[in-house]
N, C-alpha and C positions, 0 to 999 in steps of 0.2 A: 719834661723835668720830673724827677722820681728821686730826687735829696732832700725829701722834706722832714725825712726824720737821722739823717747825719748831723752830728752836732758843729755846732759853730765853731770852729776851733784851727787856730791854725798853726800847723807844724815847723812854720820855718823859725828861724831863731830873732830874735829882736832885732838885730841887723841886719838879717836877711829883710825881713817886711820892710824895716826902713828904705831900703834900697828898690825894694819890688817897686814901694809907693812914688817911688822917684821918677824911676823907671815908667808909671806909666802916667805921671805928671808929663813927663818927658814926648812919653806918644800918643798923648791926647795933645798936645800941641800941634801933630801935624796929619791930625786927624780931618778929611773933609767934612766929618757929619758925626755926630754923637747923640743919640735921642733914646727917652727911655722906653722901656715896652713895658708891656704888664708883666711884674717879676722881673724887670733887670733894664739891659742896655743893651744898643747896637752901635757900634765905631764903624766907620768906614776907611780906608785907608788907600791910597795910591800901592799899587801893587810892589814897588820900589822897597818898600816898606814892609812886605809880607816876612821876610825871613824875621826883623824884630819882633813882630806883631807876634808869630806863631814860637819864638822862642818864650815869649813873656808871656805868654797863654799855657804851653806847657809847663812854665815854672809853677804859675800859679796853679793848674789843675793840680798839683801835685801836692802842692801844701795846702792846699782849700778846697778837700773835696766834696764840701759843701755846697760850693758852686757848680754851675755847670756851663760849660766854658767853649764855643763852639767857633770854626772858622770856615770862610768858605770863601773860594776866588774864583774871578770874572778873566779875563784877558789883561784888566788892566786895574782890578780893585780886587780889595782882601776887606770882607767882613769879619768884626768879630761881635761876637752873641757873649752876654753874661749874663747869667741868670737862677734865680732861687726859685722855688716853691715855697721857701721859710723865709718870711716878713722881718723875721729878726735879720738877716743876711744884707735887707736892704741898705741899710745906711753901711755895708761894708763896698756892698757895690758900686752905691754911689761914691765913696770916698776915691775909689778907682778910677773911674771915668768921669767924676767933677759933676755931675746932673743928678738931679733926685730919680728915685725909680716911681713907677705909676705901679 
């Protein structure tokens, strides 16, 4: 992680974010595993799931690129990585994936 000095700030419009947050209200529901790491979160997702997963990861890298926002797939699972170097970011991340960050 190397975003510890991009400012917190995010580009999309008020209604964009409201949607985003829905959105991944939405895919942390059918998330199998959600746990924090140091500096962020890891989701896990049934691969079924990976075209949402990486659609809504690329929205959000794009309006928060303060985060940093990673995926990665198995045969049959899609991780996804979020994560800050800047403390201040934590409670955006956790608002995202519903878990506090460590």
């Amino acid at each position: 992680m190397t975003n510890t000095h991009i400012p917190i700030a995010c580009s999309a419009t008020a209604d964009a974010s409201a949607k985003q947050l829905v959105d991944w209200t939405d895919l942390s529901l059918v998330s199998n595993d959600i746990r924090s790491l140091q500096g962020g979160v890891a989701m896990v997702f049934d691969v079924a799931h990976a075209e949402a997963v990486e659609a809504l990861a690329a929205r959000e890298r794009f309006c928060c690129s303060f985060l940093s926002i990673t995926t990665s797939r198995s045969a049959d699972k899609i991780r996804l990585e979020i994560s800050s170097d800047n403390p201040d970011a934590y409670p955006i991340i956790s608002q995202i994936a519903g878990v506090p960050v460590a």
